[in-house]
N, C-alpha and C positions, 0 to 999 in steps of 0.2 A: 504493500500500500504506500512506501515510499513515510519521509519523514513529515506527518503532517502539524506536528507542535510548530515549525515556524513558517509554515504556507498561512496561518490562519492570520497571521502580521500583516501579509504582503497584500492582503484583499480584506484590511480593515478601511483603505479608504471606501472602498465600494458596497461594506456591508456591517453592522453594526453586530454587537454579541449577541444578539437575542434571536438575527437570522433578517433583518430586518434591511432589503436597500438601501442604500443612503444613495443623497444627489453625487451624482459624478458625471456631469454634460462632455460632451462631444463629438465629433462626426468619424464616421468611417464607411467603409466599404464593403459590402456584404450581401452576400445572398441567399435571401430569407428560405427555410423548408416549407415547402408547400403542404399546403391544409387541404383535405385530411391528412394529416402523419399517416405513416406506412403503418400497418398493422403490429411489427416488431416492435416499432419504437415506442408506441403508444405502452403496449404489455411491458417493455424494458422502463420504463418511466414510471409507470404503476406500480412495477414490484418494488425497485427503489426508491422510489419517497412514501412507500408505507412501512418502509424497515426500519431498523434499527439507525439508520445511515441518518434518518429527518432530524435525527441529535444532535449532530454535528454541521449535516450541511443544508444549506438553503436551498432548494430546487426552484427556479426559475419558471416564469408562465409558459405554456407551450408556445404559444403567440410569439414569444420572444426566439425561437429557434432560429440560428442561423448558422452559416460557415462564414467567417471576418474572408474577405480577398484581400484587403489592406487595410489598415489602420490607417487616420488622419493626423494629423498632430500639427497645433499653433493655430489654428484656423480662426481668423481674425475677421472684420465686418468686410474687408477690404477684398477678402475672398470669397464671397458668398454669391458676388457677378459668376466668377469662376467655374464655381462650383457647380450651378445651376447651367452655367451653357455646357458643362462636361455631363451632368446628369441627363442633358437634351442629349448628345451621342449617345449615350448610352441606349436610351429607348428606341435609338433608332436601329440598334444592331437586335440577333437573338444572343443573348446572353445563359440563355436558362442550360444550367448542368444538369446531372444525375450522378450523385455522389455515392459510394460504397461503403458502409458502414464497416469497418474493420475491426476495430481495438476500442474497447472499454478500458478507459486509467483511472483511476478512483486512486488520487494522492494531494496535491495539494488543492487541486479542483477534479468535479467529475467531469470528464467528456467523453465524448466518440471520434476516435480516427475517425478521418473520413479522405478516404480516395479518390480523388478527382480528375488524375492525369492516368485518362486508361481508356478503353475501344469506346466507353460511353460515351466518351467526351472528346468525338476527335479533335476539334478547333479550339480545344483547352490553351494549350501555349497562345496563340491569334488571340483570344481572350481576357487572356492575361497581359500583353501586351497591348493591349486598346483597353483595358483598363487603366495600366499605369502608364497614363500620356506623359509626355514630352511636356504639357502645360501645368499639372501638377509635378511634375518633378520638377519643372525647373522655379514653380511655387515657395518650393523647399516646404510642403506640407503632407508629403508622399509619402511617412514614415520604413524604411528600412525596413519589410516584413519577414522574418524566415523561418515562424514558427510551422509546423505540419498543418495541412487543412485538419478543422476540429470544427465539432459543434458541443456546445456550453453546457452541460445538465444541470450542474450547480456550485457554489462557493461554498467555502468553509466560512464555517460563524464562531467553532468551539473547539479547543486542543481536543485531541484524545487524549484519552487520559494516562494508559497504559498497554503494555503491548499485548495483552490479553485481550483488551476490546477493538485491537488494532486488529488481532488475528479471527474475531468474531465479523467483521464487516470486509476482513476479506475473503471470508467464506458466504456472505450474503453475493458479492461478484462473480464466484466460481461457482456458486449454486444456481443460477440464475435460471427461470423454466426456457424448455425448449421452444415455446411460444416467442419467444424475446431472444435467442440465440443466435449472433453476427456469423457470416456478414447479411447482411441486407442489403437495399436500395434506399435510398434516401432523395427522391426529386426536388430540385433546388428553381426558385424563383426566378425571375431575370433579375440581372447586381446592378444593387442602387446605392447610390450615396445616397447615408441614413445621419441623422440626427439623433442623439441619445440624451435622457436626463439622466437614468442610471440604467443599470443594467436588465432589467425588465421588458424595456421596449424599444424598440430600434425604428425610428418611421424614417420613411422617404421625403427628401428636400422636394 
């Protein structure tokens, strides 16, 4: 489960100890999971925020699913021209993936790998690249992204306590029903630059 005593520091700006969102504004790049959820995810989501895991972590609204493509950073009133004629490109292309659900991590936060450069997605690379224009990079608001495609299930609000309830929640992971068992599909939205207050909702400029 990895060491979660000091993950729960790292996302107290974003969440209070009780489990509780707090304000944290920004914009970024993302492409929301389309509604209905796949039948996996929904059953993987159920079993986990009715277990023992709701102790410790905050499970986010389903509404809120997405995969980040890029982060924003510094984005100023100065940039919001910008921004809005780079979201007009956008609708003008197809953007919409279909991601792979791979890998469950339950450690400093919950997520799902998610696989997105593969036969699904031939024009993936093309995508990514007409994503991150030439206009925000040279912004300098294109934040440097390298983490794995992932989608968010939930933050930490509470240490664990000891490694005994460390090895109880990681048996809730490996237990998990076959109803809920990776990999799956996951069909993704067309990527929009999103506006956030905290981590609950991500809407479209």
């Amino acid at each position: 489960m990895g060491n979660t005593n000091t993950g729960v520091q790292l996302y107290r700006k974003k969440i209070d100890s009780t489990g509780n969102y707090l304000p944290f504004p920004g914009y970024t790049i993302v492409a929301h999971a389309t509604h209905p959820l796949p039948k996996p995810l929904v059953e993987l989501v159920s079993y986990l925020s009715s277990s023992e895991l709701r102790k410790y972590y905050s499970f986010l609204p389903t509404t809120s699913y997405h995969v980040t493509i890029n982060p924003l950073e510094g984005v100023h009133d100065e940039h919001k021209e910008l921004l809005e004629q780079e979201q007009g490109r956008l609708k003008q292309q197809d953007t919409s993936l279909v991601g792979t659900a791979q890998n469950l991590l339950c450690s400093t936060i919950i997520l799902i790998e998610v696989q997105l450069n593969d036969s699904n997605n031939p024009n993936f690379e093309q995508i990514i690249q007409y994503v991150r224009s030439t206009n925000l990079q040279q912004a300098n608001i294109l934040r440097n992204y390298t983490q794995s495609w992932h989608l968010t299930l939930a933050y930490p609000y509470k240490d664990i306590e000891n490694n005994e309830i460390k090895e109880r929640l990681y048996k809730i992971i490996e237990n998990m029903p076959e109803s809920a068992k990776l990999p799956f599909m996951i069909p993704l939205e067309h990527i929009r630059i999103c506006r956030y207050n905290d981590m609950t909702r991500f809407t479209s400029i």
